[in-house]
KEZA-130603 format. One line per field, with one value per residue: residue number from 1; x, y, z of N, C-alpha, C in turn. Coordinates in pm, whole numbers. Layout:
! residues N
k <- c(NUM_...);
nu <- c(X_...);
nv <- c(Y_...);
nw <- c(Z_...);
cau <- c(X_...);
cav <- c(Y_...);
caw <- c(Z_...);
cu <- c(X_...);
cv <- c(Y_...);
cw <- c(Z_...);
This chain:
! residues 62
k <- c(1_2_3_4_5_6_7_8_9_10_11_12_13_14_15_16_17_18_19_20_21_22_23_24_25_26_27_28_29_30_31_32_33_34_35_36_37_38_39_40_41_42_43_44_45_46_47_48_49_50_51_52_53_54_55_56_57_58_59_60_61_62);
nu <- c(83_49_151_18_9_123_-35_96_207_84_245_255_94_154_110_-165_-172_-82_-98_60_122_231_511_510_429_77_-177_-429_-597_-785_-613_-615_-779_-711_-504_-289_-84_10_-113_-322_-661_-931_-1086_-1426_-1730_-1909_-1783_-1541_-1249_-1035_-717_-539_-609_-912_-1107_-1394_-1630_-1917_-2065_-2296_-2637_-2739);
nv <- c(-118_230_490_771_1090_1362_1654_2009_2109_2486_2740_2896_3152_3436_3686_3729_3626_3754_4085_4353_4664_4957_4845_4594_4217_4124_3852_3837_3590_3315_3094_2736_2618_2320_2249_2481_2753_2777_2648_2717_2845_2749_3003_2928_2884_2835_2779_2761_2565_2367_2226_2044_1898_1882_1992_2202_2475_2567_2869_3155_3153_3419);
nw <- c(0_-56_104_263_175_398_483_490_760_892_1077_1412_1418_1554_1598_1601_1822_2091_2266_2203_2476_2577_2577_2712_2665_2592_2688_2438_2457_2637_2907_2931_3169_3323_3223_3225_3238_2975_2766_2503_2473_2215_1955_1884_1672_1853_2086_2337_2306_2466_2236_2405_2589_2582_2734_2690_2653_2637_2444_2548_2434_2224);
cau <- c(0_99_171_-62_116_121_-59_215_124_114_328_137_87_222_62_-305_-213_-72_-88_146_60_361_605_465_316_-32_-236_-536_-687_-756_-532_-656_-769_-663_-289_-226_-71_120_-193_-467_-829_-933_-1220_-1533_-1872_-2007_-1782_-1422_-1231_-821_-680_-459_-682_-1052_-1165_-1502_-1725_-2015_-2084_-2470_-2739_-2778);
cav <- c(0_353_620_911_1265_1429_1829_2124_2252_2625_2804_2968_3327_3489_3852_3706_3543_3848_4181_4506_4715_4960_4781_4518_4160_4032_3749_3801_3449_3251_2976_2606_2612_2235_2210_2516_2872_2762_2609_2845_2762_2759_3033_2850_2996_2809_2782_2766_2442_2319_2084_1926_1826_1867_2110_2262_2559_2654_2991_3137_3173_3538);
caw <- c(0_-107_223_271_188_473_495_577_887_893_1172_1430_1376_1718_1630_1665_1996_2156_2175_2290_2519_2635_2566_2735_2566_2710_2597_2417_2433_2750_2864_2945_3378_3368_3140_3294_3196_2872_2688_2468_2463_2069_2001_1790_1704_1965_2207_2346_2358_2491_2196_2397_2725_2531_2784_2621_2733_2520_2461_2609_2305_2197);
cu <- c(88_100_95_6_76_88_51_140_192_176_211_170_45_143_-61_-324_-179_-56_-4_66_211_486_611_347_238_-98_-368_-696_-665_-700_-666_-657_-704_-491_-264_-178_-11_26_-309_-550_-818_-1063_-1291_-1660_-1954_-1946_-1632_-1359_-1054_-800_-591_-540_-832_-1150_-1286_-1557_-1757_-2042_-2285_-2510_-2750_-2940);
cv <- c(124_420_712_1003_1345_1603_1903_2205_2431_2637_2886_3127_3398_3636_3841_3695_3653_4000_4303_4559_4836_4909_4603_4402_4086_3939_3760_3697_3412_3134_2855_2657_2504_2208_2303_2714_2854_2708_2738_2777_2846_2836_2999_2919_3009_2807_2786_2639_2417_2212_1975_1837_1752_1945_2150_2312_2614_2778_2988_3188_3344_3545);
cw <- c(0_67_163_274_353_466_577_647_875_1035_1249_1440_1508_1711_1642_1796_2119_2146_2268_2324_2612_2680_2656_2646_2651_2583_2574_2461_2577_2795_2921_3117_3394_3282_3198_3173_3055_2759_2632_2476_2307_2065_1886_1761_1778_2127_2183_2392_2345_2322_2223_2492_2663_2650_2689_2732_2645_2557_2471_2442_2342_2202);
């Protein structure tokens, strides 16, 4: 059997994830409560979820 090509992951794009503020950099996005300060939560239309733990928290209905 033939091997599956593998997709090129994109790089992650560091100027979404944080942002200046006097010379100071803060973090936009919120981290993971259970991995800890070093993980993002991913934001969705419905909700916000970890990809490394699986953490999920739906967002309330408009």
């Amino acid at each position: 059997m033939a091997k599956k090509q593998k997709k090129a992951r994109k790089p992650t794009q560091v100027w979404k994830v944080y942002e200046s503020k006097g010379g100071s950099l803060s973090r936009k996005t919120s981290s993971c409560p259970k991995c800890g300060p070093g993980v993002f939560l991913a934001k969705h239309a419905n909700r916000i979820s970890c990809g490394k733990c699986g953490y999920t928290e739906m967002s309330a209905k408009k």
